[in-house]
DOFI-935008 format. One line per field, with one value per atom (N, C-alpha, C, O): z, x, y; atom name; residue in one letter. Coordinates in pm, 1 decimal. Each point is the difference from the previous one (the first is absolute). Layout:
! residues N
pz [Z|...]
px [X|...]
py [Y|...]
at [CA|...]
aa [a|...]
//
This chain:
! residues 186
pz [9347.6|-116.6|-122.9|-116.8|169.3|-129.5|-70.1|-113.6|191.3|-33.6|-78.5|-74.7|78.3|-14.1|-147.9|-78.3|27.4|-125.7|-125.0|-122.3|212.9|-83.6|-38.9|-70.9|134.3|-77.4|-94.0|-6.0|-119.5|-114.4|14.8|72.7|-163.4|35.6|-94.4|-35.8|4.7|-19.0|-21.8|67.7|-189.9|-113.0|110.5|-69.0|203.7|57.1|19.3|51.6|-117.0|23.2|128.5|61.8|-29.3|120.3|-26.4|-98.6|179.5|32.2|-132.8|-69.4|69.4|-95.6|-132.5|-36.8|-26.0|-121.4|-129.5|41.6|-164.2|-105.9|-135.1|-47.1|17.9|-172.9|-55.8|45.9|-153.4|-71.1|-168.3|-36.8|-28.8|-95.6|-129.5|8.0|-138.8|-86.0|-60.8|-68.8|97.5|-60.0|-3.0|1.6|-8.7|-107.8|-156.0|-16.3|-61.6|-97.8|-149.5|-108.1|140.7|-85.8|12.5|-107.3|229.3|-37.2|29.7|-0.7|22.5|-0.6|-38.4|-121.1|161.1|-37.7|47.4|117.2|-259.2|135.3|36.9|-81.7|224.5|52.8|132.4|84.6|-108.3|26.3|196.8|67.7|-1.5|121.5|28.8|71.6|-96.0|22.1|20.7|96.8|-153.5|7.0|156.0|89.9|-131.0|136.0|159.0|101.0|-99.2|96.5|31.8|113.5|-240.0|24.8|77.3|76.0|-125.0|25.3|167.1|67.3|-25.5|156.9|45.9|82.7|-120.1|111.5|60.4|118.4|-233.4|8.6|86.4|54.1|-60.5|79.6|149.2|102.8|-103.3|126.3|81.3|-35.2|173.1|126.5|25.1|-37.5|90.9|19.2|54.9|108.7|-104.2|64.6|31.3|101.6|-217.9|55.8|-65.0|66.2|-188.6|-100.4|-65.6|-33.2|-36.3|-100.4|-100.2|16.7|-127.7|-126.2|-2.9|59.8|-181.2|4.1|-167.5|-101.5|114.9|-87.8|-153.2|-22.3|-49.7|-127.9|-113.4|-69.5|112.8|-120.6|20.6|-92.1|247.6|19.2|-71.2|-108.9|184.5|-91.3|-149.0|-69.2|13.6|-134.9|-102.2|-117.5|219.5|-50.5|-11.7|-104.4|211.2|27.8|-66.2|2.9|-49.6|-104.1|-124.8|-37.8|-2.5|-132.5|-30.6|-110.3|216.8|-11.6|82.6|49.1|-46.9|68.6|-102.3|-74.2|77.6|-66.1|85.6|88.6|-109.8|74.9|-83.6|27.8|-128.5|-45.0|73.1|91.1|-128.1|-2.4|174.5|70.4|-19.9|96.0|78.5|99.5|-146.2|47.9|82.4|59.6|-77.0|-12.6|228.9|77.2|-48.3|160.0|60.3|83.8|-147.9|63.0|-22.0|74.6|-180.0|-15.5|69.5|24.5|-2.0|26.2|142.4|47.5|51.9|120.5|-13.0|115.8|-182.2|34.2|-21.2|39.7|-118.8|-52.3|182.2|44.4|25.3|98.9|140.8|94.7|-120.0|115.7|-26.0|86.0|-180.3|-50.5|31.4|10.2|16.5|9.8|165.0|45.5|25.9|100.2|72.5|110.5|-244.6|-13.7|118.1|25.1|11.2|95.0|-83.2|38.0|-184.1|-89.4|-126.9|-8.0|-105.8|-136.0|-50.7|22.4|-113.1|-30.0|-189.3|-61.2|21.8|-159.0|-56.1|67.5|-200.2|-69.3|-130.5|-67.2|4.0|-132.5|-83.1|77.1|-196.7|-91.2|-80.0|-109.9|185.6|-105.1|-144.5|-73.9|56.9|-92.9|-19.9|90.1|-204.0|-8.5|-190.4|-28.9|-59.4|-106.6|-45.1|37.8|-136.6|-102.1|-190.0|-74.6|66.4|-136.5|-120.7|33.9|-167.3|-53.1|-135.6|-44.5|-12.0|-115.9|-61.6|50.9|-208.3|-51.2|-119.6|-48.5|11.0|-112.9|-72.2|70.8|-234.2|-62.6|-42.4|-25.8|-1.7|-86.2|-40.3|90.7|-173.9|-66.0|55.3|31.3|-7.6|42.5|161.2|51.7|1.8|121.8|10.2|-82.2|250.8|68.2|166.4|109.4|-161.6|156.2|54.8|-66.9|223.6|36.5|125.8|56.9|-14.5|71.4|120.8|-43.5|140.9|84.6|126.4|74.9|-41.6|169.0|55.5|-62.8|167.8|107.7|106.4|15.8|44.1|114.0|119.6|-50.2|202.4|62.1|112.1|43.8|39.2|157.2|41.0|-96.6|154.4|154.5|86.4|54.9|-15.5|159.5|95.5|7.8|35.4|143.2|84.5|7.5|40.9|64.7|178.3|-29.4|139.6|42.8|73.6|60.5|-70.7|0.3|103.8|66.2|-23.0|176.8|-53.9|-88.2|125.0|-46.8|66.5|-67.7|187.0|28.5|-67.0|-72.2|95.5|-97.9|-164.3|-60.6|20.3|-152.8|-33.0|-113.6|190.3|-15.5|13.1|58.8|-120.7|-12.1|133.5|88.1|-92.2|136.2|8.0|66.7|-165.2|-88.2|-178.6|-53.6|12.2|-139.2|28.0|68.1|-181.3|-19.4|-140.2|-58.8|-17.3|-168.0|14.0|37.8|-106.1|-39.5|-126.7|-42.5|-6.2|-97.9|-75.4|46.8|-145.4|-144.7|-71.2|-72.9|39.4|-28.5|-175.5|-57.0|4.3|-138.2|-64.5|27.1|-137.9|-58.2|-112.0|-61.5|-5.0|-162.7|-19.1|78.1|-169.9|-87.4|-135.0|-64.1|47.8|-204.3|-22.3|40.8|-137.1|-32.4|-161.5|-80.6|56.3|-152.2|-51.1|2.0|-39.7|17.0|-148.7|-86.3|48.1|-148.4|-2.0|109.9|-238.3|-9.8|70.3|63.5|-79.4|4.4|133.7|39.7|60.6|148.0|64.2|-14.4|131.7|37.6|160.9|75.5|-41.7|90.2|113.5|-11.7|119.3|126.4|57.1|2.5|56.4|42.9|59.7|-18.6|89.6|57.3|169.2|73.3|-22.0|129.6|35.1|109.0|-250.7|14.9|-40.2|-9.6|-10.6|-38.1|118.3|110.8|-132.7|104.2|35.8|99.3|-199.5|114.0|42.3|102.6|-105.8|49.0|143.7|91.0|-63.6|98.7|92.1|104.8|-138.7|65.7|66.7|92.0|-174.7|71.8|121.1|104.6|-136.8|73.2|172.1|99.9|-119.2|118.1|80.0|118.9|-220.9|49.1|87.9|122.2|-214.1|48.7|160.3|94.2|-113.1|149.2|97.5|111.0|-137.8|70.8|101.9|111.0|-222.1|39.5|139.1|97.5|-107.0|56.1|95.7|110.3|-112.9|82.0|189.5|111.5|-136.1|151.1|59.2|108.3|-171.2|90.0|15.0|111.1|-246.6|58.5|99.9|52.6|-52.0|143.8|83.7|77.5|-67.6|144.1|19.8|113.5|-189.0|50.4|68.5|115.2|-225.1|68.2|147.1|103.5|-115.3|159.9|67.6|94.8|-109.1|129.2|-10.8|117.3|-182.2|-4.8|106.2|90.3|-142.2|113.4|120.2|66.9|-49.1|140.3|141.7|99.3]
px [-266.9|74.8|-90.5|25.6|-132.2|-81.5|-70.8|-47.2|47.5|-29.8|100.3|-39.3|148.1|93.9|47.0|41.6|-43.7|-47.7|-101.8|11.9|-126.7|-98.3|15.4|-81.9|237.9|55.1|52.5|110.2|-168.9|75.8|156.1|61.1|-29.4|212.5|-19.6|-109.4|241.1|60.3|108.1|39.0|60.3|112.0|126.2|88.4|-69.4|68.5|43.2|102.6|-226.3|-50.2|-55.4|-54.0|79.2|-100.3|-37.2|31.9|-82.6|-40.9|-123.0|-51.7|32.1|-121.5|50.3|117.2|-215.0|-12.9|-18.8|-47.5|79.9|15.3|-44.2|69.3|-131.7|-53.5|78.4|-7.3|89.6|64.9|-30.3|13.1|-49.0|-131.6|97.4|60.3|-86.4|83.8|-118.5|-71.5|41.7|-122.4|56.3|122.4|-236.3|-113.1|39.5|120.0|-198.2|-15.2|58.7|31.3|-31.3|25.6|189.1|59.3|22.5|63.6|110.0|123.1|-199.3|16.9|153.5|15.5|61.9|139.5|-9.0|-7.4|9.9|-8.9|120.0|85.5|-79.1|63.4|70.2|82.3|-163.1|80.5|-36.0|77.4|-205.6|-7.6|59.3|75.6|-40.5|75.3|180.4|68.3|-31.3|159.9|-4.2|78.9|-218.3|5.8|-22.4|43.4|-126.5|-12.5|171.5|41.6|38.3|130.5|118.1|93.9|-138.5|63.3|-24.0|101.6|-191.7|-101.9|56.2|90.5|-126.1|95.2|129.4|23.7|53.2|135.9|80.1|110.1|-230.6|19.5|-66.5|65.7|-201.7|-80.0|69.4|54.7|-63.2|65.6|-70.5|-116.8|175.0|-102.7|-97.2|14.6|-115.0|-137.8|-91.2|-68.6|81.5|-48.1|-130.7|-100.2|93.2|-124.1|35.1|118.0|-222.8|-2.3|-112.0|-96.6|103.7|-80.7|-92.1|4.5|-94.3|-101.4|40.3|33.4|-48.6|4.7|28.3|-100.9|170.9|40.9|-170.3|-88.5|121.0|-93.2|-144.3|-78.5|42.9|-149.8|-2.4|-56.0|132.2|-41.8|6.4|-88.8|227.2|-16.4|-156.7|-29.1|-41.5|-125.5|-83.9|-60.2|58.5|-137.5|106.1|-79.5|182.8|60.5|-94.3|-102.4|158.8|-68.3|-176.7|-52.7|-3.9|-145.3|-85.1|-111.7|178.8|-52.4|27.0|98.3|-198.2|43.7|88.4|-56.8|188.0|107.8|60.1|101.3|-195.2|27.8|-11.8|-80.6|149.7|10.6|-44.9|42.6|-102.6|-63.8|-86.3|-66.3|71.2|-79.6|131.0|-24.6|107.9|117.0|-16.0|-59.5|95.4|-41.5|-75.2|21.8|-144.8|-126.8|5.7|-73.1|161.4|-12.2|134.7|22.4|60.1|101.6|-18.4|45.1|-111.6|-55.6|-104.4|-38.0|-23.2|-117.3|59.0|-51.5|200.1|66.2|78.4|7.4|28.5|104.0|-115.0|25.8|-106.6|-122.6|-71.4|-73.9|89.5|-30.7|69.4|-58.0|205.0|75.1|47.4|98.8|-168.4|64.7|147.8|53.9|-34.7|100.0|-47.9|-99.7|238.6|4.2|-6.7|-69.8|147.4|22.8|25.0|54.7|-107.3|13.0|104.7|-9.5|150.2|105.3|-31.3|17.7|-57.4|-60.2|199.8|83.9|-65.7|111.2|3.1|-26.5|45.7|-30.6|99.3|66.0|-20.7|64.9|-76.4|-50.1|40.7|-43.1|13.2|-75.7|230.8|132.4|32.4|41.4|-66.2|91.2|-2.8|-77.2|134.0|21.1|126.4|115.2|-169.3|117.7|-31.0|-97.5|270.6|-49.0|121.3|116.8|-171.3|114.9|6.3|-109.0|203.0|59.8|71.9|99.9|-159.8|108.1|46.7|-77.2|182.9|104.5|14.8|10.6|-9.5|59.7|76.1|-31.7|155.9|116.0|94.0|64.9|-64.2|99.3|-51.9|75.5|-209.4|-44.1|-20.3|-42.0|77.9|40.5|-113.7|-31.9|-26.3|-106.7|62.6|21.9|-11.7|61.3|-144.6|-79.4|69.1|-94.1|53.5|105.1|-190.0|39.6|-147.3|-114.3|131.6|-57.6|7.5|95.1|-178.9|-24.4|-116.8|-87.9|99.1|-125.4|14.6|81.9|-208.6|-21.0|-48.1|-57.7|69.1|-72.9|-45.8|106.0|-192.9|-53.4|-23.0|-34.9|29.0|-112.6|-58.8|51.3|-203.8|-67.0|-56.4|-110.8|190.2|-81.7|-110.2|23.5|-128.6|-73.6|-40.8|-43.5|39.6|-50.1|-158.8|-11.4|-103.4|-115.0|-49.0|42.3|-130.9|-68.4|-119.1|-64.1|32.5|-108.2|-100.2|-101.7|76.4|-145.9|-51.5|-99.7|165.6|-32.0|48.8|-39.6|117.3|23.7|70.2|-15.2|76.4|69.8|190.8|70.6|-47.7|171.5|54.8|-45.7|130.0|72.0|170.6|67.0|-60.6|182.0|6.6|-86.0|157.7|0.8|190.5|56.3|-3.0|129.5|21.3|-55.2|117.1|25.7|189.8|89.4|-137.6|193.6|21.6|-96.1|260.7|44.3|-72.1|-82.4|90.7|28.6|70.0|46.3|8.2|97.9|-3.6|-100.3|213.1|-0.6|112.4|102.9|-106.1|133.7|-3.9|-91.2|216.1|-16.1|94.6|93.8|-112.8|130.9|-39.3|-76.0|143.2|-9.2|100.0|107.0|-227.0|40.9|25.2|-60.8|120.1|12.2|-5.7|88.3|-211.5|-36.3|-41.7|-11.0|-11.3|-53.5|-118.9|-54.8|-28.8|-136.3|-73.2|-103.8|170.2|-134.0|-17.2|-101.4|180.6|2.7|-76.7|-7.9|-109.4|-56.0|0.8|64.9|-121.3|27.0|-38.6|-121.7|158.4|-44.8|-134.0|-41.1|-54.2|-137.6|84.5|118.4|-213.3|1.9|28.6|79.4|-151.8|-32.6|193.3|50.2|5.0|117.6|96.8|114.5|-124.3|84.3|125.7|-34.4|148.0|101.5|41.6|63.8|-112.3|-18.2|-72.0|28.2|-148.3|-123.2|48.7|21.5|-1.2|-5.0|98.1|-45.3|156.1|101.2|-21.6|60.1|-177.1|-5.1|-143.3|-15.9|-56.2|-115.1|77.9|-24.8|134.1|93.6|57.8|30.6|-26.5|58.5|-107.9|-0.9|-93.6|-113.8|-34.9|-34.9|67.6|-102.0|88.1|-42.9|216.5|108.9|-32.0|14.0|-53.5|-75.7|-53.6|65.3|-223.2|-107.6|14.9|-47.8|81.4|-28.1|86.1|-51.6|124.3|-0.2|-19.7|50.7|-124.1|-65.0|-123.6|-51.4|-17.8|-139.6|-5.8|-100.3|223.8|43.1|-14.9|-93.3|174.8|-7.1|-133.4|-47.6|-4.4|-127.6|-74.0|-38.5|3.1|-88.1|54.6|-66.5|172.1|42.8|-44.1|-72.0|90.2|-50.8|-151.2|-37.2|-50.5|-144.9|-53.4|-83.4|171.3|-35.2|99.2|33.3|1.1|103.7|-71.8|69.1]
py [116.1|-43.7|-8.4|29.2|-73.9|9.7|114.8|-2.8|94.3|136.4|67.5|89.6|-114.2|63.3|-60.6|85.4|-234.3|-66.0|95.9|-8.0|110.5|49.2|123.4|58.5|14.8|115.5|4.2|-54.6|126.1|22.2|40.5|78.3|-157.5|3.2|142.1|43.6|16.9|72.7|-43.8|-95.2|162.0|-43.6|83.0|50.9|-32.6|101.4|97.2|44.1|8.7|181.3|-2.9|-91.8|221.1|27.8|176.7|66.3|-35.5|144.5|17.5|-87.5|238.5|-4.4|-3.7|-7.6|13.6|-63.7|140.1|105.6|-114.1|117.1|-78.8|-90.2|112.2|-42.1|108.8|114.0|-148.8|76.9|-67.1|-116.8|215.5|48.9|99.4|107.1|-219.1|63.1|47.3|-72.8|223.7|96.8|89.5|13.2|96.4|14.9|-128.5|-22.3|-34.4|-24.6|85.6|-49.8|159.4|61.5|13.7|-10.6|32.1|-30.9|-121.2|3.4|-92.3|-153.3|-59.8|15.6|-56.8|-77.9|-152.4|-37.1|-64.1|-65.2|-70.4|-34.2|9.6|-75.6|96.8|-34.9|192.9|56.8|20.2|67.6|-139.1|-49.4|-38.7|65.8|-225.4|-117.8|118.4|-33.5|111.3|36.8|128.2|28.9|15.3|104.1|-68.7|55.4|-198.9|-39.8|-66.2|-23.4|2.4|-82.2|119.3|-23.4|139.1|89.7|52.5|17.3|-1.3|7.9|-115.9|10.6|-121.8|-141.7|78.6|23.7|9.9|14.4|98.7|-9.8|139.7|107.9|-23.9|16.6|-56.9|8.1|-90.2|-104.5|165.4|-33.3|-168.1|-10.8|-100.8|-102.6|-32.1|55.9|-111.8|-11.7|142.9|11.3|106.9|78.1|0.5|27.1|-54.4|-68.9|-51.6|10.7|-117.7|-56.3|-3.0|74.5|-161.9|56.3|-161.2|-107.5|179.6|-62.6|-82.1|61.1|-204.7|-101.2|90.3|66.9|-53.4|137.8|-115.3|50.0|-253.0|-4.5|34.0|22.5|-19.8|65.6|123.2|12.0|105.6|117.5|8.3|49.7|-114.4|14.6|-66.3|22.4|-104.5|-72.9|140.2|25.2|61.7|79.0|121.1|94.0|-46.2|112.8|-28.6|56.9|-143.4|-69.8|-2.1|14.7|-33.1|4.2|106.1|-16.2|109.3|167.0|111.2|1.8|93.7|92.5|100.6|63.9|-47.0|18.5|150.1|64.3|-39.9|159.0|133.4|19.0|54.4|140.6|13.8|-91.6|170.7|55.8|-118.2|29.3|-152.9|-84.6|-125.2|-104.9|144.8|-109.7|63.1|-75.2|150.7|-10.0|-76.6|-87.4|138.4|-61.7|-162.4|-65.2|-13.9|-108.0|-70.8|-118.6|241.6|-109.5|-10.4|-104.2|202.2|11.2|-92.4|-17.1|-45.2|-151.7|-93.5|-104.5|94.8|-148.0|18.9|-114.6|181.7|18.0|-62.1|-74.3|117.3|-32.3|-127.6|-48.2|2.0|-140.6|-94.4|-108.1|113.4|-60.5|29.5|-57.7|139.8|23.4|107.7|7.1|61.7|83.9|165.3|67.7|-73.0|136.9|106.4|94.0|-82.2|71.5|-73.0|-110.0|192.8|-18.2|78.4|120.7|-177.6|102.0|-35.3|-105.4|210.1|-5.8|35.4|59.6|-118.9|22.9|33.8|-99.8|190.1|32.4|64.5|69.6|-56.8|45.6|121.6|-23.6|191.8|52.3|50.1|62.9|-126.4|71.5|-175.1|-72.9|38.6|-120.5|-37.7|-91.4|138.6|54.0|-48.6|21.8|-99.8|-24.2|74.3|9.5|34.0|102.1|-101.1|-18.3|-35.0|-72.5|88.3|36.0|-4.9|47.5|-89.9|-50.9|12.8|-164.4|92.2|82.8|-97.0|36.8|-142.6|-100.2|87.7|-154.2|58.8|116.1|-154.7|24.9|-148.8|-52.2|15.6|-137.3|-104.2|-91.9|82.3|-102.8|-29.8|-103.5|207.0|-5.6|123.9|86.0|-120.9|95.5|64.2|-52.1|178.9|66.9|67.5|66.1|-106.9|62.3|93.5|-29.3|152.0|93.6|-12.5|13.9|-31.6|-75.7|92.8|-22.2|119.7|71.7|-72.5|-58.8|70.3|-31.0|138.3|90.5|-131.5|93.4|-109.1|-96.5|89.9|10.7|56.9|44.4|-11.8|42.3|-84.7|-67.8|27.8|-62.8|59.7|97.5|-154.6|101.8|-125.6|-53.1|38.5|-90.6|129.0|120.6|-185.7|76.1|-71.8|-111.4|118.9|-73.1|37.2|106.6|-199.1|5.7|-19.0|-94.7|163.5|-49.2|-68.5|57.1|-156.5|-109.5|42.2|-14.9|69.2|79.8|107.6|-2.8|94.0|76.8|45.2|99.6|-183.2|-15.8|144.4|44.7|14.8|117.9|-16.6|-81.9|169.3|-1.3|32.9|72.8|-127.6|24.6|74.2|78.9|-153.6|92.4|-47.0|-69.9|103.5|-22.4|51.0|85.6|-213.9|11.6|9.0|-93.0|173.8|-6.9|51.3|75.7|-195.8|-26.6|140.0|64.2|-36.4|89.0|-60.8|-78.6|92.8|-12.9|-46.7|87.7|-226.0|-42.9|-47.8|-42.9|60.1|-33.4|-28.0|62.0|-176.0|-41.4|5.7|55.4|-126.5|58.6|-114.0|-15.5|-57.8|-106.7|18.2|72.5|-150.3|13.4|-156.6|-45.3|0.7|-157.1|-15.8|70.4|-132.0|-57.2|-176.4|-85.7|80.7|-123.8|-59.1|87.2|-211.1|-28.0|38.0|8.9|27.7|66.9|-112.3|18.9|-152.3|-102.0|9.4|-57.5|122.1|17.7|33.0|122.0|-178.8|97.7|27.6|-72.4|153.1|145.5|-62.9|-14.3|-33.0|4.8|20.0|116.0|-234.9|85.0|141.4|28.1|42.7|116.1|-71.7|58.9|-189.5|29.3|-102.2|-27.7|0.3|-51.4|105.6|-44.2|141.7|98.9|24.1|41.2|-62.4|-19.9|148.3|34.9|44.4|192.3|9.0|61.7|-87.0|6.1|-64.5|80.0|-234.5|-66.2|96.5|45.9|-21.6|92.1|132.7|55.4|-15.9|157.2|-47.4|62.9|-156.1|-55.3|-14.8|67.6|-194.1|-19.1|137.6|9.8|88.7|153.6|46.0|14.3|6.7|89.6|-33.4|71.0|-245.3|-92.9|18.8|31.6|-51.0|55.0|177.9|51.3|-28.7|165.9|28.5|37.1|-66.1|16.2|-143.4|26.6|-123.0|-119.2|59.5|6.7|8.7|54.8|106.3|29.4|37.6|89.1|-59.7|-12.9|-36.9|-45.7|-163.9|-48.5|-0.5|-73.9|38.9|-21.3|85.9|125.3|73.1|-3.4|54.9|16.4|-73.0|19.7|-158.1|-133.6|-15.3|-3.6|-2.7|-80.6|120.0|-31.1|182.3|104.8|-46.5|0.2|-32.9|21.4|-124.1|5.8|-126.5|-140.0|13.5|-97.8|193.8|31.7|58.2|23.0]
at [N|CA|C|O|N|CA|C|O|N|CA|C|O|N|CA|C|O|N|CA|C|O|N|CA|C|O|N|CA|C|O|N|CA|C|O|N|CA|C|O|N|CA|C|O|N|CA|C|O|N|CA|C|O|N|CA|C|O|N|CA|C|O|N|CA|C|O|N|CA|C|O|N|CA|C|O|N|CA|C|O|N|CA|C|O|N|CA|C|O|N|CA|C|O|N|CA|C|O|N|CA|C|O|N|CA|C|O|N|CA|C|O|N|CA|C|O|N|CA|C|O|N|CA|C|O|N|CA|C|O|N|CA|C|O|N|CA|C|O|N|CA|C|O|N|CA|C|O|N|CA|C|O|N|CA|C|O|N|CA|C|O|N|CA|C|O|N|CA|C|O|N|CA|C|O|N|CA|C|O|N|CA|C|O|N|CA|C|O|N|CA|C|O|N|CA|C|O|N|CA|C|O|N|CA|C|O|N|CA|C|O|N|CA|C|O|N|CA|C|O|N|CA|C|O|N|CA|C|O|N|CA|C|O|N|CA|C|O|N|CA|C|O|N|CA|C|O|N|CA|C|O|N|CA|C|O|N|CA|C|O|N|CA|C|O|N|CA|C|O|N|CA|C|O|N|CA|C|O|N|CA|C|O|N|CA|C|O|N|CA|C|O|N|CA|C|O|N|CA|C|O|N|CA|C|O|N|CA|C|O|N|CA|C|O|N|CA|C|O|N|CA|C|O|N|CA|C|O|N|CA|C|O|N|CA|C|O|N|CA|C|O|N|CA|C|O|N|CA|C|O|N|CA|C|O|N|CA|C|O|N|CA|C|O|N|CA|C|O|N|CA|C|O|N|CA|C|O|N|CA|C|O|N|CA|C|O|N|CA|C|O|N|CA|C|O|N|CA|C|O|N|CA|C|O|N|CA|C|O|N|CA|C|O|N|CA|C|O|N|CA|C|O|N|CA|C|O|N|CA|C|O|N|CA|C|O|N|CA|C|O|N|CA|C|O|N|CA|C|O|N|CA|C|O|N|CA|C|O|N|CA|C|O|N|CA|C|O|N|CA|C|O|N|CA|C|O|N|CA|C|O|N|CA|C|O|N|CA|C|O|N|CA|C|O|N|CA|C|O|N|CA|C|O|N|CA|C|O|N|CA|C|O|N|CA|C|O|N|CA|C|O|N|CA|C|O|N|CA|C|O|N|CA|C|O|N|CA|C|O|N|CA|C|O|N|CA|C|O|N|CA|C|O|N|CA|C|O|N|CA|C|O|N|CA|C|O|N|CA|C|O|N|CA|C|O|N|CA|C|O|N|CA|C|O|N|CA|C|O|N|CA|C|O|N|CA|C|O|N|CA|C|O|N|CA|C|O|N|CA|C|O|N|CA|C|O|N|CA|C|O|N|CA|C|O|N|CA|C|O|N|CA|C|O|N|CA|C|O|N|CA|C|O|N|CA|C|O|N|CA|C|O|N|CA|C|O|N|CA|C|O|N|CA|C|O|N|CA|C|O|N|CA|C|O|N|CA|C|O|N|CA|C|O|N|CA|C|O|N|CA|C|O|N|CA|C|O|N|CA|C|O|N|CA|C|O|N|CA|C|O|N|CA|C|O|N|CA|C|O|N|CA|C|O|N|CA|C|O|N|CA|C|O|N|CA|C|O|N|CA|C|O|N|CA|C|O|N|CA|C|O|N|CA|C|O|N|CA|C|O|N|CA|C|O|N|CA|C|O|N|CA|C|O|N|CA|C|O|N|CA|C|O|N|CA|C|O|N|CA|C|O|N|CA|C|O|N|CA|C|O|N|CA|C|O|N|CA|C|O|N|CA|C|O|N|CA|C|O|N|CA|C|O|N|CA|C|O|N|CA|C|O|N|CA|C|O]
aa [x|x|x|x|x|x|x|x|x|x|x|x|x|x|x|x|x|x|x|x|x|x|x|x|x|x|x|x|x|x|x|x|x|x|x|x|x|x|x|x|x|x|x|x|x|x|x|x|x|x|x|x|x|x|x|x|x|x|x|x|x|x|x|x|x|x|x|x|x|x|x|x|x|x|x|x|x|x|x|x|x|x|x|x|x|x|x|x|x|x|x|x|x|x|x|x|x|x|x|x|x|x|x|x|x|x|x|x|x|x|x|x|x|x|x|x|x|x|x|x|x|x|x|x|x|x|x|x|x|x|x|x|x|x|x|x|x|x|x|x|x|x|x|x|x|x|x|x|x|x|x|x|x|x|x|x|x|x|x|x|x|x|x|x|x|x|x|x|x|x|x|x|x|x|x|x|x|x|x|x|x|x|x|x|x|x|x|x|x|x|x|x|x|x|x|x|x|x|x|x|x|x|x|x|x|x|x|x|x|x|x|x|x|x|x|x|x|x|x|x|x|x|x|x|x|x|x|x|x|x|x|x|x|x|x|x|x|x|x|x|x|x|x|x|x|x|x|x|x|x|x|x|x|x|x|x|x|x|x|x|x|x|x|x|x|x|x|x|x|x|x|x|x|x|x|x|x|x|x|x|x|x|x|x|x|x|x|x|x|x|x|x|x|x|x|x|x|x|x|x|x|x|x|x|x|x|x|x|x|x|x|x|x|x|x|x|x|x|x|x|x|x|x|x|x|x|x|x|x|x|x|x|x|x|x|x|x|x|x|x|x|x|x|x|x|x|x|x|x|x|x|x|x|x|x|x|x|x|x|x|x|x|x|x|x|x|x|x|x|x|x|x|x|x|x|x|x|x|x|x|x|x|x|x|x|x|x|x|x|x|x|x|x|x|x|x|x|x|x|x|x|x|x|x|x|x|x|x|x|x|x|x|x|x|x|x|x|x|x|x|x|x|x|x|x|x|x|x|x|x|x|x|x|x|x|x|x|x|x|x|x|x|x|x|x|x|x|x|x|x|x|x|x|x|x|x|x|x|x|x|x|x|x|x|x|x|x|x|x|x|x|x|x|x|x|x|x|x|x|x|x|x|x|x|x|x|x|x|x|x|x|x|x|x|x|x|x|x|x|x|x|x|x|x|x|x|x|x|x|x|x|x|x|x|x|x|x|x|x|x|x|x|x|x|x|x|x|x|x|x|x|x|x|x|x|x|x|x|x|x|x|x|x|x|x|x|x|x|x|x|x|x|x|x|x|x|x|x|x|x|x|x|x|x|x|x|x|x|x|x|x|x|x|x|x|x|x|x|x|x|x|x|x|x|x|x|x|x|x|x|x|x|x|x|x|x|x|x|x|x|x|x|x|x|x|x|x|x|x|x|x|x|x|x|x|x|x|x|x|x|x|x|x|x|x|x|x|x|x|x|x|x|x|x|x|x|x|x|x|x|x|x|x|x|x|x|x|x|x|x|x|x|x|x|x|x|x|x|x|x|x|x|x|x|x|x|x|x|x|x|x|x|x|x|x|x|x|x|x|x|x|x|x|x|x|x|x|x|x|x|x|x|x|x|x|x|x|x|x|x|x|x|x|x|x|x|x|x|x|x|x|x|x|x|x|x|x|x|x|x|x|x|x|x|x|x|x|x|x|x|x|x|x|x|x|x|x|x|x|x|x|x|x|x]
//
């Protein structure tokens, strides 16, 4: 009984474990981990893996150089650090907002597209090499607003097309790269 006191609990995950990694840096969204791991809960079969704490990794995203060609090799030491079977990196290479403002009578119409992609990748933490890569379409919207000049514009990472085609893209790619994970820990 008392041995059994000196095992680290667990939040009621079981099976192995996935650091999922909003990289490369370059094309960075944030928040956009936290929606792909929500999306993987939802699809993945139960107890077949689970993930690694989102605020640990987001500590070591933030303080790694997580760019370009280097974003593997790091997200494969944040995954092995933590004990991870696999590292699943998430990134936006397409994520673009374009605004056009018109004034007329006091009044400001704006013409408003976005774009986005997504690429989940998933990472083998020994050897820091790709294992599949998933890239969603291409998705893009368009509204047009008429608002007072003194009005202003939506951050970008609140942009309500933006958020919409993001949910599309993850809708996309999230079950197959489910389905993958679960064949790999099978």
């Amino acid at each position: 009984l008392f041995l059994t006191a000196c095992v680290p609990q667990t939040q009621g995950d079981t099976g192995p474990s996935i650091a999922v990694i909003n990289a490369p840096t370059d094309f960075r969204v944030e928040g956009l981990a936290d929606k792909l791991e929500t999306q993987l809960k939802r699809n993945a079969a139960p107890n077949v893996y689970s993930f690694v704490s989102r605020s640990r990794v987001e500590f070591q995203e933030t303080h790694r150089d997580m760019a370009g060609s280097r974003s593997p090799l790091q997200a494969a030491f944040i995954a092995r650090a933590f004990g991870a079977e696999y590292a699943v990196t998430i990134a936006a290479p397409i994520f673009e907002r374009e605004v056009d403002e018109f004034t007329a009578f006091g009044m400001l119409k704006r013409e408003i597209t976005t774009e986005v992609q997504l690429e989940a990748v998933i990472i083998d933490p020994v050897t820091a090499e790709p294992i599949s890569t998933y890239t969603s379409r291409l998705y893009q919207g368009y509204r047009v607003e008429t608002v007072r000049e003194d009005e202003e514009l939506v951050e970008e990472s609140e942009d309500p097309d933006l958020q919409a085609e993001i949910e599309r893209a993850l809708k996309e790619i999230t079950p197959g790269l489910a389905t993958d994970l679960e064949l790999i820990f099978s």
